[in-house]
C-alpha positions in Angstrom: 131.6 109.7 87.7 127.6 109.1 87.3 127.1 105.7 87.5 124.6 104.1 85.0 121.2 102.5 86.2 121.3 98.7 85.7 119.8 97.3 82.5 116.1 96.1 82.7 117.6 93.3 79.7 120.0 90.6 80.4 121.5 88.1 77.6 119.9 85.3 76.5 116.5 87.3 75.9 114.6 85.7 72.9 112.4 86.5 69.8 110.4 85.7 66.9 108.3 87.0 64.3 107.5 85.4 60.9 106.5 86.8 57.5 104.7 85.3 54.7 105.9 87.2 51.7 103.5 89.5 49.4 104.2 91.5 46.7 104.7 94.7 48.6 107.0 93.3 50.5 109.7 92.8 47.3 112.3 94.7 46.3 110.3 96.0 43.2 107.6 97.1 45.4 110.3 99.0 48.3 112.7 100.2 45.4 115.7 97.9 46.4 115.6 96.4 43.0 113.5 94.9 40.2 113.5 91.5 41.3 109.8 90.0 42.5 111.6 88.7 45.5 111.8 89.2 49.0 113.5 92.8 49.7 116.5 94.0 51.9 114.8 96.9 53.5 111.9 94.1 54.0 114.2 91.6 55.6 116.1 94.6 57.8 112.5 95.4 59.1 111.7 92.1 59.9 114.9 91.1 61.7 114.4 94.9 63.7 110.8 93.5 64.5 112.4 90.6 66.0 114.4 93.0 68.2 111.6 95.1 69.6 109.8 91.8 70.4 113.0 90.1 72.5 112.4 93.7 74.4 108.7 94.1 74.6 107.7 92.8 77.8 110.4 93.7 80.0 110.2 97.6 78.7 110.4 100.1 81.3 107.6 102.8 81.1 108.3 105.8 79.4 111.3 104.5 77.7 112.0 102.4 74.1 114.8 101.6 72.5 115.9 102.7 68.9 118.3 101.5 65.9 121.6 102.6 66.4 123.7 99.9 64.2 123.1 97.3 61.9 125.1 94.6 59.8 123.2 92.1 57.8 124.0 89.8 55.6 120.9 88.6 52.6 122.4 85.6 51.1 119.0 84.1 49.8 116.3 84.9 47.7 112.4 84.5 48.7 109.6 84.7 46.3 106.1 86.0 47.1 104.4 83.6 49.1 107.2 81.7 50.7 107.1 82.4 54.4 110.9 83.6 56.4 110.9 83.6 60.1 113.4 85.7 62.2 114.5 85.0 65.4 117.0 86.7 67.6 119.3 86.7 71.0 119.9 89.2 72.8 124.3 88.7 72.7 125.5 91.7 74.6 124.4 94.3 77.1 126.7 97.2 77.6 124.7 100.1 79.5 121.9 100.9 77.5 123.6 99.7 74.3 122.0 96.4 73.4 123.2 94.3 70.8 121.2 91.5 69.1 122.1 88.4 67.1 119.9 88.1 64.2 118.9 85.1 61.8 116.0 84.9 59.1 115.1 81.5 57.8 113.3 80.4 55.3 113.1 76.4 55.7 115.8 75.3 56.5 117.8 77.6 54.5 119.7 80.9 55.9 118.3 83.9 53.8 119.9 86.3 56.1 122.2 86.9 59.5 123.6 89.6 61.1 123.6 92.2 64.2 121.3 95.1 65.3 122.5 97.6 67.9 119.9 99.4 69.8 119.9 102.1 72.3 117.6 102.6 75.6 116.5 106.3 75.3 113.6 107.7 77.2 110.7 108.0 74.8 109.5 111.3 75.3 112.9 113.2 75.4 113.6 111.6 72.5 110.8 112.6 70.2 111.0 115.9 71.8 114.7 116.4 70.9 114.1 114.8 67.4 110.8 117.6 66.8 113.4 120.4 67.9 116.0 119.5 65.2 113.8 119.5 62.2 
């Protein structure tokens, strides 16, 4: 049995990144919808920003970590100018499987919550795998 390297990440590692809303950032604009209001796909970015940022300065070189899983909940709306901040927690480490705890805020008011799943891959191999399937 190979036994796995220990995780550069623990729990409890921290994030946030903010957004002040613009019109490209609706779901007109990204094609969620036809509403002038903040978009899913916008809000999933964001929230995946947050993510990379918990893991940013404790990266190993030569490796990254990509989306594997996501649940998210967008219970708000947010107009164009309004500005939503998302922070997250890193919840659970389970080999190179990391999975985050997600909120975006707006105010004081929840506009979205849920988890994002990432996975530690080497950067190289995995851009070189990726080029080979297409």
């Amino acid at each position: 049995m190979q036994e796995q390297p220990e995780s550069p990440f623990a729990p409890g590692l921290t994030a946030r990144v903010e957004l002040t809303v613009t019109d490209a950032d609706t779901a007109q604009a990204v094609g969620s919808g036809d509403v002038p209001m903040l978009g899913t796909p916008r809000v999933l970015a964001l929230a995946e920003a947050a993510t990379v940022a918990a893991t940013a300065t404790r990266m190993p070189s030569g490796q990254t970590t990509v989306g594997l899983r996501v649940e998210l909940d967008h219970r708000a709306p947010t107009p164009v100018g309004r500005t939503v901040v998302a922070r997250t927690r890193l919840a659970k480490v389970d080999g190179r499987r990391l999975l985050f705890e997600v909120a975006v805020t707006d105010g004081g008011e929840t506009v979205a919550e849920g988890r994002v799943e990432r996975v530690l891959v080497d950067r190289q191999r995995f851009v070189e795998r990726a080029s080979r399937a297409s």
